[in-house]
Residue frames as a rotation matrix with the C-alpha (Angstrom) as fourth column:
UNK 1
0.056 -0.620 0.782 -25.21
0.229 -0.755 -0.615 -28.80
0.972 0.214 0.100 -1.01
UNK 2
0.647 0.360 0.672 -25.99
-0.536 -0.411 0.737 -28.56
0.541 -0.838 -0.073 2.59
UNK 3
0.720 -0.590 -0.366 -23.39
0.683 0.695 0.224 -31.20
0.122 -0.411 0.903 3.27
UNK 4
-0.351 -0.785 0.511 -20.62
0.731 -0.571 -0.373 -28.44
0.585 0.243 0.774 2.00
UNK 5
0.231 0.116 0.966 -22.48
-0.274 -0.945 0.179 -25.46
0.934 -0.306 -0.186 4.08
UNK 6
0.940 0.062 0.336 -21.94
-0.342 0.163 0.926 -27.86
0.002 -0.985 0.174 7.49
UNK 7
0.387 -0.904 -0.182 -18.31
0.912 0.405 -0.074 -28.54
0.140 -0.137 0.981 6.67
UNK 8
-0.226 -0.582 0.781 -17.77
0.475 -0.766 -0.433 -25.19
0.851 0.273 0.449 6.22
UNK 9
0.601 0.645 0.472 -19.60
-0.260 -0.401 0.879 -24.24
0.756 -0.650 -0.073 9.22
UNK 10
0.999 -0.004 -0.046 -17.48
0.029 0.838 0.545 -26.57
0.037 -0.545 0.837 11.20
UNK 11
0.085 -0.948 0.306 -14.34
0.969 0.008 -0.246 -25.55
0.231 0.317 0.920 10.15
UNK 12
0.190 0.149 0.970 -15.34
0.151 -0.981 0.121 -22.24
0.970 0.124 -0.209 10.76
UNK 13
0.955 0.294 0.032 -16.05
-0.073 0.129 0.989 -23.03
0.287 -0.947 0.145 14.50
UNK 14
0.791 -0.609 -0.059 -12.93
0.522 0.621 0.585 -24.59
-0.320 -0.493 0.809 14.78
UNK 15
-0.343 -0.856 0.386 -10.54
0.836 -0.466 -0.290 -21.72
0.429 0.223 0.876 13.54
UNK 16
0.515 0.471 0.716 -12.50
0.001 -0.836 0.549 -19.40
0.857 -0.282 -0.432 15.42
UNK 17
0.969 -0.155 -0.194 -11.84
0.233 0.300 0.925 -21.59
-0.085 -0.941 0.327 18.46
UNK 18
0.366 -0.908 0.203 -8.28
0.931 0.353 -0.098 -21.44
0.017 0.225 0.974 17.40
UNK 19
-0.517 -0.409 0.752 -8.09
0.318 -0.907 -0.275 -17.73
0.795 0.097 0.599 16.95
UNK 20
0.771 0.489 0.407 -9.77
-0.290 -0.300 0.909 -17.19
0.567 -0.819 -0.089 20.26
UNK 21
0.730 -0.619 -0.290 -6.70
0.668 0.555 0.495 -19.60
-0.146 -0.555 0.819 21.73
UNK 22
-0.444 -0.657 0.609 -3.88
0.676 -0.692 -0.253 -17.13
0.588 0.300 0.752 19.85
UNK 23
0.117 -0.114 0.987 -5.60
-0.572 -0.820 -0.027 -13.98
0.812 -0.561 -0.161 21.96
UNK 24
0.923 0.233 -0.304 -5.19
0.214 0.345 0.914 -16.05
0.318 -0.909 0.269 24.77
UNK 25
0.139 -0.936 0.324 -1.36
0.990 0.122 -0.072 -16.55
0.028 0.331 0.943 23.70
UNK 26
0.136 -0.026 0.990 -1.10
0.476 -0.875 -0.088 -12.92
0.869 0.483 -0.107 23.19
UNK 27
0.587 0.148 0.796 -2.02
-0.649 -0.502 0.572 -11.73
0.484 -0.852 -0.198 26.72
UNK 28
0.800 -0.596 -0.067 0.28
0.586 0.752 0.303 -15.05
-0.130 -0.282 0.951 27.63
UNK 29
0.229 -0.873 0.430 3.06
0.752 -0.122 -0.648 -13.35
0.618 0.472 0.629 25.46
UNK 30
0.188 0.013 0.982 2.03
-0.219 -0.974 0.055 -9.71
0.958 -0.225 -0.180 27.40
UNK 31
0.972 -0.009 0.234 2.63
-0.222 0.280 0.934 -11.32
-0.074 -0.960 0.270 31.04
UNK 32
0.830 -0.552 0.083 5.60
0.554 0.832 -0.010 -13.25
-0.063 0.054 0.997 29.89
UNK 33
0.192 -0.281 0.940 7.23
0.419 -0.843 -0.337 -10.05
0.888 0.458 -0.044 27.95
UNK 34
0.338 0.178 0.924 6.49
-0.142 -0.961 0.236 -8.23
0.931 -0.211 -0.299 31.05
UNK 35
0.980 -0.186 0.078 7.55
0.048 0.590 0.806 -10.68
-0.196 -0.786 0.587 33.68
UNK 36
0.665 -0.584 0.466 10.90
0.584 0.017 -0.811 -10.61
0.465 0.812 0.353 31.64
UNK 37
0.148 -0.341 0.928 11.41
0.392 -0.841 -0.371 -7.23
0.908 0.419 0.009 31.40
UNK 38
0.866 0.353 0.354 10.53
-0.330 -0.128 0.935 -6.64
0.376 -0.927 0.006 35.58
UNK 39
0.922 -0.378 -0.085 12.95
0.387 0.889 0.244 -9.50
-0.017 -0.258 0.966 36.13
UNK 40
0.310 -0.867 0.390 15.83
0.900 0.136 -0.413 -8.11
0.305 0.480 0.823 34.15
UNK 41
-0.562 -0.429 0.707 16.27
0.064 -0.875 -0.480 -4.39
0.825 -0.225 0.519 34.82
UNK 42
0.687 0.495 0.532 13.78
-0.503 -0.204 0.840 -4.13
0.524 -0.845 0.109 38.42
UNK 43
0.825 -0.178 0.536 16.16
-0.431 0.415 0.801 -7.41
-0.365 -0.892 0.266 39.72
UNK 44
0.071 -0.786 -0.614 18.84
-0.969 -0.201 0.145 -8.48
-0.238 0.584 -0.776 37.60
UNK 45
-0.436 -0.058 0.898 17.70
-0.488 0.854 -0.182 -11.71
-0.756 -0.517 -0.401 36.89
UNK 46
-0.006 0.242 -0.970 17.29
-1.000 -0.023 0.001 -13.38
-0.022 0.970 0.242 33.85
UNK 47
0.046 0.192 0.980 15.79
0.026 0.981 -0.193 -16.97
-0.999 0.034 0.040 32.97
UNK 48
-0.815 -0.425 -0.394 16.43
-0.466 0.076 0.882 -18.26
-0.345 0.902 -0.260 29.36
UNK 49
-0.734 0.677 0.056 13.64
0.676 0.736 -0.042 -20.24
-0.069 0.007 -0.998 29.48
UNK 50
0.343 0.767 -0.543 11.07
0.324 -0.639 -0.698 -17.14
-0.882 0.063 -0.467 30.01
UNK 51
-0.011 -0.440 -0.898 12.62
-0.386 -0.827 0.409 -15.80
-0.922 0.351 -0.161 27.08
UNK 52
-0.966 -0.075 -0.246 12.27
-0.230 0.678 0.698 -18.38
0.115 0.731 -0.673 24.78
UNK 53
-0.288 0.958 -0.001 8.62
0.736 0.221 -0.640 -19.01
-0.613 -0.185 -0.768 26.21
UNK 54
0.326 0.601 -0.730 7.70
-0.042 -0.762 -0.646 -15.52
-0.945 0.241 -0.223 24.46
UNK 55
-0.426 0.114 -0.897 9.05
-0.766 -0.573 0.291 -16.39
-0.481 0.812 0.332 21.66
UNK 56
-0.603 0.748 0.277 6.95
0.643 0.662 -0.385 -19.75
-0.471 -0.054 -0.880 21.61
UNK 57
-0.037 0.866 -0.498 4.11
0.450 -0.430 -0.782 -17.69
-0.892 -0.253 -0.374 22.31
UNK 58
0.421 0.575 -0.701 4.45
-0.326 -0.626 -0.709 -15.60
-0.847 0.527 -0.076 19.23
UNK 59
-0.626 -0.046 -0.778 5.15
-0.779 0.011 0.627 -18.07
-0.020 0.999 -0.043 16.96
UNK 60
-0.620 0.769 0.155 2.24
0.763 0.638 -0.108 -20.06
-0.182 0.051 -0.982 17.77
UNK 61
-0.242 0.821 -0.517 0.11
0.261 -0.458 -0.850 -17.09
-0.935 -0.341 -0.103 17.50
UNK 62
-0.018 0.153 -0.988 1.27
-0.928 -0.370 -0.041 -15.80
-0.371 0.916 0.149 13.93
UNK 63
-0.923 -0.244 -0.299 1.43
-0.371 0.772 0.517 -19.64
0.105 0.588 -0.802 12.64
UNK 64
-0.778 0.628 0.003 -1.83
0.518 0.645 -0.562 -21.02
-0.355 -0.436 -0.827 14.49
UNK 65
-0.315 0.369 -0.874 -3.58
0.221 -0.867 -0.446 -17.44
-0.923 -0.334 0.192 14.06
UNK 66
-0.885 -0.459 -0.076 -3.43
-0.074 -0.022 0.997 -18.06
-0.459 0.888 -0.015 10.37
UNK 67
-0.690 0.723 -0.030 -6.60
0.670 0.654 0.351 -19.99
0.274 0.222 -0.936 9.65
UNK 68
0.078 0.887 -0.455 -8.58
0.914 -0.246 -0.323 -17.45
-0.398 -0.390 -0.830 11.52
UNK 69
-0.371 0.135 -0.919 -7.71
-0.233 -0.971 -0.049 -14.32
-0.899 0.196 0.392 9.52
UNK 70
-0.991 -0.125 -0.043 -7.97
-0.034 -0.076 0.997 -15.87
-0.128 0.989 0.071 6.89
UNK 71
-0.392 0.896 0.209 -11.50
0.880 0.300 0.367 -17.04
0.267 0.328 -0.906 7.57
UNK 72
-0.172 0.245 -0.954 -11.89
0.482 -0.824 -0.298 -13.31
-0.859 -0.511 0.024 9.45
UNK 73
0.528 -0.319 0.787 -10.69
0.789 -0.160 -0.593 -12.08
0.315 0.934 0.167 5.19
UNK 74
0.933 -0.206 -0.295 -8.12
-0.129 -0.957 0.260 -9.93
-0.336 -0.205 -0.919 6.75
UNK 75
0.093 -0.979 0.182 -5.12
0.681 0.196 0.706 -11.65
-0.727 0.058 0.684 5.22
UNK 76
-0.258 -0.402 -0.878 -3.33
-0.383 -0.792 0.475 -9.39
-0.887 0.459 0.051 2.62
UNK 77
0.177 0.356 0.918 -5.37
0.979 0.031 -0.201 -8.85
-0.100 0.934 -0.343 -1.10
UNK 78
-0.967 -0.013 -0.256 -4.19
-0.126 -0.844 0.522 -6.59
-0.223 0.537 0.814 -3.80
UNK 79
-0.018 0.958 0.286 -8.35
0.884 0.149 -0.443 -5.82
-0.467 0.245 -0.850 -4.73
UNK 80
-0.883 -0.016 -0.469 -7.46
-0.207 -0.884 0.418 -3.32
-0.422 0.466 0.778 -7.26
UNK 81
-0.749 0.632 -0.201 -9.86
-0.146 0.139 0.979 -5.46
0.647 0.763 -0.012 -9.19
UNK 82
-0.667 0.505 -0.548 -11.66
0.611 0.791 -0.015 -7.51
0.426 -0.345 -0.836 -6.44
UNK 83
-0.796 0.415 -0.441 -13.34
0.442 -0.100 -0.892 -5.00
-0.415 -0.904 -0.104 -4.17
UNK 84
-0.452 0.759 -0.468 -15.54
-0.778 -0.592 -0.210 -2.95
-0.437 0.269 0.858 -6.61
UNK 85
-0.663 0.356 -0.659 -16.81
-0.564 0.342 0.752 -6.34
0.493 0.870 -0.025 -8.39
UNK 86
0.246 0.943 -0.223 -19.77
-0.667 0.332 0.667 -8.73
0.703 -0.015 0.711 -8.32
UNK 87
0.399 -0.019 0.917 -20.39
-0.800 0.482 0.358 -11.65
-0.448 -0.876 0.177 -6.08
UNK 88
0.867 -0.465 0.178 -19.82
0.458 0.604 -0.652 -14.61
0.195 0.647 0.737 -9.26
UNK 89
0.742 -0.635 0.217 -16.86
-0.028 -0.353 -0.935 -12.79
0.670 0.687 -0.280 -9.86
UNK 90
0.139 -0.621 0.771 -15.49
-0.905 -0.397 -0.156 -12.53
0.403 -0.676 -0.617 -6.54
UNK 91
0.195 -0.122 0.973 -16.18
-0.491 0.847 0.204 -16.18
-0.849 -0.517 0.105 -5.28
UNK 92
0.937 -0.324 -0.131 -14.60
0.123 0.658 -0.743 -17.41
0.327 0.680 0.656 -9.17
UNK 93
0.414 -0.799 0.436 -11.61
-0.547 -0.601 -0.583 -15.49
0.727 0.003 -0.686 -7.74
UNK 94
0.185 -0.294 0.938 -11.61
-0.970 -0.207 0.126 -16.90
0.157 -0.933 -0.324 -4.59
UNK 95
0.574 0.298 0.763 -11.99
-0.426 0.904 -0.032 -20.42
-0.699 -0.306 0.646 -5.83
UNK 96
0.858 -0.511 0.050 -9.63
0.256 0.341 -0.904 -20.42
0.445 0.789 0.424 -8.19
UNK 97
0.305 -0.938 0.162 -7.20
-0.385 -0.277 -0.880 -19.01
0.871 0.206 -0.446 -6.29
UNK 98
0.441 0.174 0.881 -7.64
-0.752 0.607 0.256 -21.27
-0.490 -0.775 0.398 -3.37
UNK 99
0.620 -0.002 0.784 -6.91
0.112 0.990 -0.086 -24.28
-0.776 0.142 0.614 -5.38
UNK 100
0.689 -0.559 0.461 -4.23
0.698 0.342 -0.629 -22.97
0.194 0.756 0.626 -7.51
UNK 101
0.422 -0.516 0.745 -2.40
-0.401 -0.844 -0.358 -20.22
0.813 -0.147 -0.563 -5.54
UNK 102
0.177 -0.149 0.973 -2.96
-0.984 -0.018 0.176 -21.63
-0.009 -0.989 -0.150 -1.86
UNK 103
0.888 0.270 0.373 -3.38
-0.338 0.932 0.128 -24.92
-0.313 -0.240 0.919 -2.17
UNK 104
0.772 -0.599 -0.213 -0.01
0.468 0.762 -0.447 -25.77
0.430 0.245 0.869 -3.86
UNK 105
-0.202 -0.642 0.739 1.98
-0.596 -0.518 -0.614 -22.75
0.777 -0.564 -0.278 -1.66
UNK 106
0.350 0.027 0.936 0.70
-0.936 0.055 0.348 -24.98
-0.042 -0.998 0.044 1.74
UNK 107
0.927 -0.181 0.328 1.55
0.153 0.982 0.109 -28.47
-0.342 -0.051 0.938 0.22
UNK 108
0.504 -0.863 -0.024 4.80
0.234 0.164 -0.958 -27.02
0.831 0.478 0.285 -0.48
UNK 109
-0.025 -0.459 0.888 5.42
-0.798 -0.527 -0.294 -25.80
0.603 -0.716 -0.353 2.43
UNK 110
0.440 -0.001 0.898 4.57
-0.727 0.586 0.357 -29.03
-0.527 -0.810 0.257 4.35
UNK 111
0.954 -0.301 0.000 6.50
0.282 0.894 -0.348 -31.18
0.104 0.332 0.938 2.11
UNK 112
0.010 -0.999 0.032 9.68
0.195 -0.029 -0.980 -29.35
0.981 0.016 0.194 2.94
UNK 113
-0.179 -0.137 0.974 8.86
-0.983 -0.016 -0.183 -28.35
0.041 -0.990 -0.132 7.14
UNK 114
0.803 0.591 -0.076 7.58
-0.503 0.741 0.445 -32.60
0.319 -0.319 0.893 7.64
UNK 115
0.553 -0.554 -0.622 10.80
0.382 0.832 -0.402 -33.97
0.740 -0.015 0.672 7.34
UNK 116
-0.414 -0.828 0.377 12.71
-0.115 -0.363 -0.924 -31.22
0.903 -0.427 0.055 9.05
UNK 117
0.304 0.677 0.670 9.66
-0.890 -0.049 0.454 -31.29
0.340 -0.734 0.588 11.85
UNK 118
0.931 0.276 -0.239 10.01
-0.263 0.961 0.088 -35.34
0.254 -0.019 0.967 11.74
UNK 119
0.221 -0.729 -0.648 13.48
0.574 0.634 -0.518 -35.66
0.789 -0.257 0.558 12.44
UNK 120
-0.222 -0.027 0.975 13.03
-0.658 -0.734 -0.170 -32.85
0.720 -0.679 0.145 15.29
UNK 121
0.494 0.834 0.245 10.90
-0.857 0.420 0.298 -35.43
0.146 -0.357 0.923 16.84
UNK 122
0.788 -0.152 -0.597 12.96
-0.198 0.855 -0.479 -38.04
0.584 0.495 0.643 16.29
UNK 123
-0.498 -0.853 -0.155 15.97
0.381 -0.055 -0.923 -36.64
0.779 -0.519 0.353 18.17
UNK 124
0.232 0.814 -0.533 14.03
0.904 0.021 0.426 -35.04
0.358 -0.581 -0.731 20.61
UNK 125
-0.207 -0.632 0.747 15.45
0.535 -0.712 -0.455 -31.69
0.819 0.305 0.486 19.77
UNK 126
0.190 -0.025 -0.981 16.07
0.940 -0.284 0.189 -29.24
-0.284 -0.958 -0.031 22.67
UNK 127
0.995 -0.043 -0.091 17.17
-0.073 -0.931 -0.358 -25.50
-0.070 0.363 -0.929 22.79
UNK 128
0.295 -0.951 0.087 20.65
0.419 0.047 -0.907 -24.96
0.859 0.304 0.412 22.06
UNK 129
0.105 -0.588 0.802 20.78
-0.247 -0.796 -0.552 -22.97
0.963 -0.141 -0.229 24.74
UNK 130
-0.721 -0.216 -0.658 21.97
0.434 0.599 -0.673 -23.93
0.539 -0.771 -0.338 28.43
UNK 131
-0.513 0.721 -0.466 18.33
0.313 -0.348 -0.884 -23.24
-0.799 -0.600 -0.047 30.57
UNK 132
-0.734 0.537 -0.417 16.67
-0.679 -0.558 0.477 -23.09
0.024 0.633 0.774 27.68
UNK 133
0.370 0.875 0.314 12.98
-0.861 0.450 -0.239 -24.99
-0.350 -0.182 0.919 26.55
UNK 134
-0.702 -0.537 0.467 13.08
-0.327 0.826 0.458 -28.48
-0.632 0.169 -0.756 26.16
UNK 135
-0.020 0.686 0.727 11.06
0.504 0.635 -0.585 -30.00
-0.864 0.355 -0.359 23.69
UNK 136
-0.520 -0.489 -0.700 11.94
-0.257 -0.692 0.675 -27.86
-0.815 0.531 0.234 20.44
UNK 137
-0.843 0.274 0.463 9.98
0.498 0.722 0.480 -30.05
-0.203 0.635 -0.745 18.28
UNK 138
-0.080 0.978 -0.192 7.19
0.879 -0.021 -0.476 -28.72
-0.469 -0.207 -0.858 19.41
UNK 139
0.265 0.123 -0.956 7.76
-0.084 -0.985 -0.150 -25.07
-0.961 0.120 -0.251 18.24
UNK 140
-0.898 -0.294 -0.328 9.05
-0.345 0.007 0.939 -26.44
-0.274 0.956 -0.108 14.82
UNK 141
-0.542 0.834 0.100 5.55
0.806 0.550 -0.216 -28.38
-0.235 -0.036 -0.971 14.86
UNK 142
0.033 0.876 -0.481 3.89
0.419 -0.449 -0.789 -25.45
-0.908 -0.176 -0.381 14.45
UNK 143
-0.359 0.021 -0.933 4.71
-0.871 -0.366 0.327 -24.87
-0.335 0.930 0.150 10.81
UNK 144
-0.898 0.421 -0.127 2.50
0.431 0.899 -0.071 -28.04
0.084 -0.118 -0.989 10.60
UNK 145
-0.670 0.708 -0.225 0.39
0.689 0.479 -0.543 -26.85
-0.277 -0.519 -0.809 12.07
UNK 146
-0.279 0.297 -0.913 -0.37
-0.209 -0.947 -0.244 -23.50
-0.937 0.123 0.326 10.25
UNK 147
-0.789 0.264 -0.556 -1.02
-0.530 0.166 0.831 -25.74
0.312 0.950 0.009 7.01
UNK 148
-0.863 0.470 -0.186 -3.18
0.469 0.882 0.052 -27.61
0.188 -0.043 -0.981 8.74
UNK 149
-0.010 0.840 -0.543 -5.74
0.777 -0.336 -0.533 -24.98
-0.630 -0.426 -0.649 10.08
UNK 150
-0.298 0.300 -0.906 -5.09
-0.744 -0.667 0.024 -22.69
-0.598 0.682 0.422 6.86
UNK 151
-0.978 0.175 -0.110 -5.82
0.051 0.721 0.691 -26.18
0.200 0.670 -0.714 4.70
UNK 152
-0.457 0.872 -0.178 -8.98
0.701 0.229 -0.675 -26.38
-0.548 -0.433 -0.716 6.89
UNK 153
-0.183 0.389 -0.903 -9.75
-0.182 -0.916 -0.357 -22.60
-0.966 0.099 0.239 6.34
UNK 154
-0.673 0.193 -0.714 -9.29
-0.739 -0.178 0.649 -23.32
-0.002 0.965 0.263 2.32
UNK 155
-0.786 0.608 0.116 -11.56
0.511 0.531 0.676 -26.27
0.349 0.590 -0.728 2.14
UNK 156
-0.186 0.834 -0.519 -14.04
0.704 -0.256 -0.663 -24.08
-0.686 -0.489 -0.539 4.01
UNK 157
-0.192 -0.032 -0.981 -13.48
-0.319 -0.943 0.094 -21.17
-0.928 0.331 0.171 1.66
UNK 158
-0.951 0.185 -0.248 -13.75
-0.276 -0.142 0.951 -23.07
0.140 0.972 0.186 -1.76
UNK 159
-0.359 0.929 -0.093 -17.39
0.917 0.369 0.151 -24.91
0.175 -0.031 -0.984 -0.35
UNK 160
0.186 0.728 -0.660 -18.55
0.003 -0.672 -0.740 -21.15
-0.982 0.136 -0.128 0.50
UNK 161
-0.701 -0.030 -0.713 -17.36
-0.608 -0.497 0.619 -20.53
-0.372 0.867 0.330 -3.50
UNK 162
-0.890 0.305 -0.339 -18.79
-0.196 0.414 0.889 -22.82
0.412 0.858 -0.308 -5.05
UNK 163
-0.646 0.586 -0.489 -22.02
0.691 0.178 -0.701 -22.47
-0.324 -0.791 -0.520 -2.52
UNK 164
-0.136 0.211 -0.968 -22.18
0.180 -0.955 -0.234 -19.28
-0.974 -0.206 0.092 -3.83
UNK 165
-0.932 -0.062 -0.357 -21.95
-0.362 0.135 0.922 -20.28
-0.009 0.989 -0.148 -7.68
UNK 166
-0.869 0.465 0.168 -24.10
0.445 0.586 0.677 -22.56
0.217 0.663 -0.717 -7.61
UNK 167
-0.269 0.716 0.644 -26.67
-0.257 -0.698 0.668 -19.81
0.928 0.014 0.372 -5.52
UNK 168
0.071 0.052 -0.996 -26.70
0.793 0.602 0.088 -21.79
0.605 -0.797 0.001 -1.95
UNK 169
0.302 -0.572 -0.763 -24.80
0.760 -0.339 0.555 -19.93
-0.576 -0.747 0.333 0.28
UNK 170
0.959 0.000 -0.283 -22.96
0.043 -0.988 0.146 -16.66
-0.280 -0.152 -0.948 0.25
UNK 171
0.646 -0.762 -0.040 -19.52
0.340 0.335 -0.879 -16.32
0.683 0.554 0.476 -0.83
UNK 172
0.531 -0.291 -0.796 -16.78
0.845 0.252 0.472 -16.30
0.064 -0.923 0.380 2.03
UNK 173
-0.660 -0.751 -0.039 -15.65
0.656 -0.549 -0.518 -13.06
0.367 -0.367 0.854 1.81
UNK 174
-0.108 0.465 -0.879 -17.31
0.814 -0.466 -0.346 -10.46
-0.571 -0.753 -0.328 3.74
UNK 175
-0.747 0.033 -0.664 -16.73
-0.106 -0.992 0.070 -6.70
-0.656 0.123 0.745 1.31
């Protein structure tokens, strides 16, 4: 069982690291936002490109940022039932709905964003706009990339359940 408490442990690390990158992004977005705004009404000057950087910036933060609330357990639960009950009870929840709630809502999502992502790539999509960002892919990449580091987050979350069934380990939610 100790194999499952260092994957999870490891994954943890690594959506931390990830949700430590998103506040980075954030104060990115707050410079960017504010550079912007300085630009436009202080000098009349306006760059498409800065403008499209911020929104970059915050969709990498809410897509990337994903994985860490979730391991944080701040994502959104109705716990009319969940919050007053046991620990069994709370990591059957959590492992059942991992693997039959999340797990087929992220492999649907990435079977319908792969292709549209993949043929981004392919053309080497740009902004539509004239002086806008070049490389568009990349921001479509990032609905990729929010199954990938919530996928992480769930295989970390069912090894704390079933850590916690079997009496190992604690169960990954925190109330």
């Amino acid at each position: 069982m100790s194999a499952l408490a260092q994957i999870s442990k490891y994954i943890d690390r690594f959506n931390t690291f990830v949700g430590y990158l998103c506040a980075l992004f954030v104060f990115s977005m707050v410079i960017v936002v504010f550079t912007v705004v300085v630009l436009r009404y202080g000098f009349n000057i306006g760059f498409i490109w800065m403008q499209e950087v911020y929104v970059w910036l915050h969709s990498f933060i809410f897509m990337l940022g994903a994985g860490f609330t979730y391991l944080a357990n701040e994502h959104v639960r109705i716990d009319v039932f969940y919050r007053g009950a046991s620990k069994k009870y709370k990591s059957i929840v959590d492992l059942l709905g991992n693997i039959f709630l999340l797990l087929p809502f992220l492999y649907l999502i990435w079977s319908y964003s792969y292709p549209f992502v993949y043929r981004s790539f392919l053309m080497g999509e740009v902004s539509r706009e004239a002086g806008g960002m070049p490389a568009l892919f990349i921001l479509k990449s990032a609905i990729l990339w929010f199954c990938l580091v919530l996928f992480l987050q769930l295989i970390s979350n069912v090894s704390k359940s079933i850590l916690s069934l079997s009496g190992h380990g604690t169960s990954s939610n925190k109330s």
